[in-house]
C-alpha positions as CSV (number, residue, x, y, z in Angstrom):
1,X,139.7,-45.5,-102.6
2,X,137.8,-48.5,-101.8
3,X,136.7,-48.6,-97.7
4,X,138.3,-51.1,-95.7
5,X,137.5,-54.4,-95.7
6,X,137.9,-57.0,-92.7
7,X,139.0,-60.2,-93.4
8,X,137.6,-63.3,-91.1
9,X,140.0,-66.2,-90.5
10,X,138.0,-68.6,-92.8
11,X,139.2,-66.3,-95.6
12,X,142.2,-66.6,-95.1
13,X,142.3,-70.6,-94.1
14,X,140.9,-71.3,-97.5
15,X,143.0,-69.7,-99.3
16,X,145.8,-72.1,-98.6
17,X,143.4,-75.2,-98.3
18,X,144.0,-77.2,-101.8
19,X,140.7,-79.8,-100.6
20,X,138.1,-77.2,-102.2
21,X,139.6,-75.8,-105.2
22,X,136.2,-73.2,-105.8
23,X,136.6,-71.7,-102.3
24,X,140.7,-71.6,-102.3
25,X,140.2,-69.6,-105.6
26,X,137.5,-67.2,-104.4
27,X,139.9,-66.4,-101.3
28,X,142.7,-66.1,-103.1
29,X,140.7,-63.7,-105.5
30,X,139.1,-61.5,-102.3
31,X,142.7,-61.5,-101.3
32,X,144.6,-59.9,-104.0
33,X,141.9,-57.9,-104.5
34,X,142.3,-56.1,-101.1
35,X,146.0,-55.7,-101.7
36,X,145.5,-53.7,-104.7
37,X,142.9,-51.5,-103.1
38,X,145.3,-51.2,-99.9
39,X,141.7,-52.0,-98.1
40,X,142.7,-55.5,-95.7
41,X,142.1,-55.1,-92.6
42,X,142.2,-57.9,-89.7
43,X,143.2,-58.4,-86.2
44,X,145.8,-60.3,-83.9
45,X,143.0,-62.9,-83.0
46,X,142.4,-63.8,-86.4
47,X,145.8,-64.3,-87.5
48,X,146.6,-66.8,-84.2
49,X,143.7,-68.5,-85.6
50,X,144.9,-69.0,-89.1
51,X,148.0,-70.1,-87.8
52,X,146.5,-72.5,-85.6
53,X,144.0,-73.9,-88.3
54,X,146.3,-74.2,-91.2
55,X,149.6,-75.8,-89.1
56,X,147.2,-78.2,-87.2
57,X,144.2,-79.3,-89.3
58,X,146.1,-78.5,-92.9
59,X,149.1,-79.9,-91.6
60,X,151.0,-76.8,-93.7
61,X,154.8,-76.2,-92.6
62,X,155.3,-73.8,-89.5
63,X,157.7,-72.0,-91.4
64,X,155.5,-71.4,-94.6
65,X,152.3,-70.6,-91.9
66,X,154.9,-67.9,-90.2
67,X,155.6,-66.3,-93.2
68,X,152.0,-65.8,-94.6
69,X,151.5,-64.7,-90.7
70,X,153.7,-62.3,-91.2
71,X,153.0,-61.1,-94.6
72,X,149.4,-60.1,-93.1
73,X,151.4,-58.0,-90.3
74,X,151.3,-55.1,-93.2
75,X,147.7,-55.1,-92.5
76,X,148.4,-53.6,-89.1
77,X,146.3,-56.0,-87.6
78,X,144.4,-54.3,-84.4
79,X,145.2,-56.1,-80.7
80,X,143.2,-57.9,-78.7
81,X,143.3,-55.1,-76.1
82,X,140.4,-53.8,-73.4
83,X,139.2,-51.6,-76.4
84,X,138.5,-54.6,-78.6
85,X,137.3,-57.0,-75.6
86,X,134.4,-54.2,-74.4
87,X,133.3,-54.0,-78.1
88,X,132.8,-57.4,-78.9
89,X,130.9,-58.0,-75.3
90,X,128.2,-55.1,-76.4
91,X,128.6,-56.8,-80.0
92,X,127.6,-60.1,-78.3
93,X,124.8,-58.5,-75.7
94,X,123.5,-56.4,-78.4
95,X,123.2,-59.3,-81.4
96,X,123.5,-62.4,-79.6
97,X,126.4,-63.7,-82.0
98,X,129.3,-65.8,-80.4
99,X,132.2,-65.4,-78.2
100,X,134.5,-65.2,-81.5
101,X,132.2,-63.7,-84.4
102,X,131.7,-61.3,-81.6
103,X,135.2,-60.2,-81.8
104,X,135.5,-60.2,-85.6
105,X,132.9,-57.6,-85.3
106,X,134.1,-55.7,-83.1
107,X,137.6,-55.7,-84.7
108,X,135.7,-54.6,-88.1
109,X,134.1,-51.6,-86.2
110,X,136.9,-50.7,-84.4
111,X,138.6,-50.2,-87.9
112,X,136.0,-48.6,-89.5
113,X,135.2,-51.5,-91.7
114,X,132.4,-50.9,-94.4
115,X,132.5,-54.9,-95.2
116,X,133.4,-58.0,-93.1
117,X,134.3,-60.9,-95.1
118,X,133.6,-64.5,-93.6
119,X,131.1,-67.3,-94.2
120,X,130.4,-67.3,-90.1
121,X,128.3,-65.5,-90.9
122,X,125.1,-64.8,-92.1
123,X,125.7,-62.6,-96.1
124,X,124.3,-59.3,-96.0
125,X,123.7,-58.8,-91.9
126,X,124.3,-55.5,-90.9
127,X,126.1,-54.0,-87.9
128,X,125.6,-50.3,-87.8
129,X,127.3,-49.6,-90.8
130,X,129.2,-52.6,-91.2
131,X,127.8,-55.1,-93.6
132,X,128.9,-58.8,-93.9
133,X,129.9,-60.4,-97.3
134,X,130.6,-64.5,-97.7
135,X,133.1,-64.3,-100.3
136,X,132.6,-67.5,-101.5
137,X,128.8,-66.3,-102.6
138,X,129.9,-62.1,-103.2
139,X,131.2,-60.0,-106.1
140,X,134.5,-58.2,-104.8
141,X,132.8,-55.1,-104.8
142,X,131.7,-53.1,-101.7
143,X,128.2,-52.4,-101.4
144,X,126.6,-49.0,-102.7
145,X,125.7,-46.8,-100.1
146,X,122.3,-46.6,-99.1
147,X,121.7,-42.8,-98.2
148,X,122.9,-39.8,-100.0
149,X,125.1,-36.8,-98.7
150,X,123.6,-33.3,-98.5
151,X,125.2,-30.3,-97.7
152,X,124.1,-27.9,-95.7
153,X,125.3,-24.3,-95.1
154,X,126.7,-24.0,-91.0
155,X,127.0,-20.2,-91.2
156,X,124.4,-17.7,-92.6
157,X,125.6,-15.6,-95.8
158,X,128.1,-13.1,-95.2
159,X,126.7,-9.3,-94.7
160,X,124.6,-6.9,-92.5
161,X,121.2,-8.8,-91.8
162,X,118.2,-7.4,-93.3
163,X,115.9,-4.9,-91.0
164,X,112.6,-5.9,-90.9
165,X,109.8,-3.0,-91.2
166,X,108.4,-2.8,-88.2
């Protein structure tokens, strides 16, 4: 299963903006890709801006922007709640990003997010372990990981312990 993947508002704007027909297309692509993998992620703030952006400056038909709103709901997108709001003020301390890319990030950790997709952003900044992608410049892929799992026995091998001569 592919990790989650955070979508940023711009994402989704361009996808319904027909005046760059490159960038519409690569959202669209990012898009149906995450629905395939079952890996969108997103949050309440970035949806109220979609909605905002593509009724007011796209001049697209409340009623169409509602539904696509709504379609996005099946993301479960996370609240702006106390949770979110103390994470993207240590986000924006700790990085000196702003008020608002501040909370994308913080809505990308908060969902365990391995990618955040948005050209706010600077491609290939890191967060911990969240990594930012412009879609408009990436591959839909997520990136490999960069260490390698080890196991290690917890317990000691079953049995008596040896006696040591003494």
């Amino acid at each position: 299963m592919t990790a989650p993947v955070f979508v940023d508002a711009s994402v989704f704007i361009y996808a319904r903006d027909p005046r760059d027909a490159l960038k519409q297309q690569r959202a669209a692509e990012w898009i149906d890709w995450l629905w395939q993998q079952r890996a969108g992620r997103t949050s309440m703030q970035v949806l109220a801006e979609f909605y905002a952006a593509v009724t007011g400056r796209l001049q697209l038909d409340q009623d169409i922007a509602w539904d696509e709103v709504k379609r996005y709901l099946a993301w479960t997108p996370l609240p702006t709640d106390e949770a979110l709001l103390r994470g993207a003020r240590e986000v924006e301390r700790r990085y000196k990003l702003s008020w608002w890319d501040s909370l994308a990030v913080a809505a990308a950790q908060l969902q365990d997010c391995a990618i955040l997709a948005s050209e706010d952003l600077e491609d290939g900044m890191s967060f911990g372990m969240l990594k930012v992608r412009n879609p408009f410049t990436s591959v839909l892929e997520e990136p490999s990981a960069a260490y390698l799992v080890q196991t290690v026995p917890l317990h000691r091998p079953r049995g008596r312990p040896r006696r040591v001569a003494g």
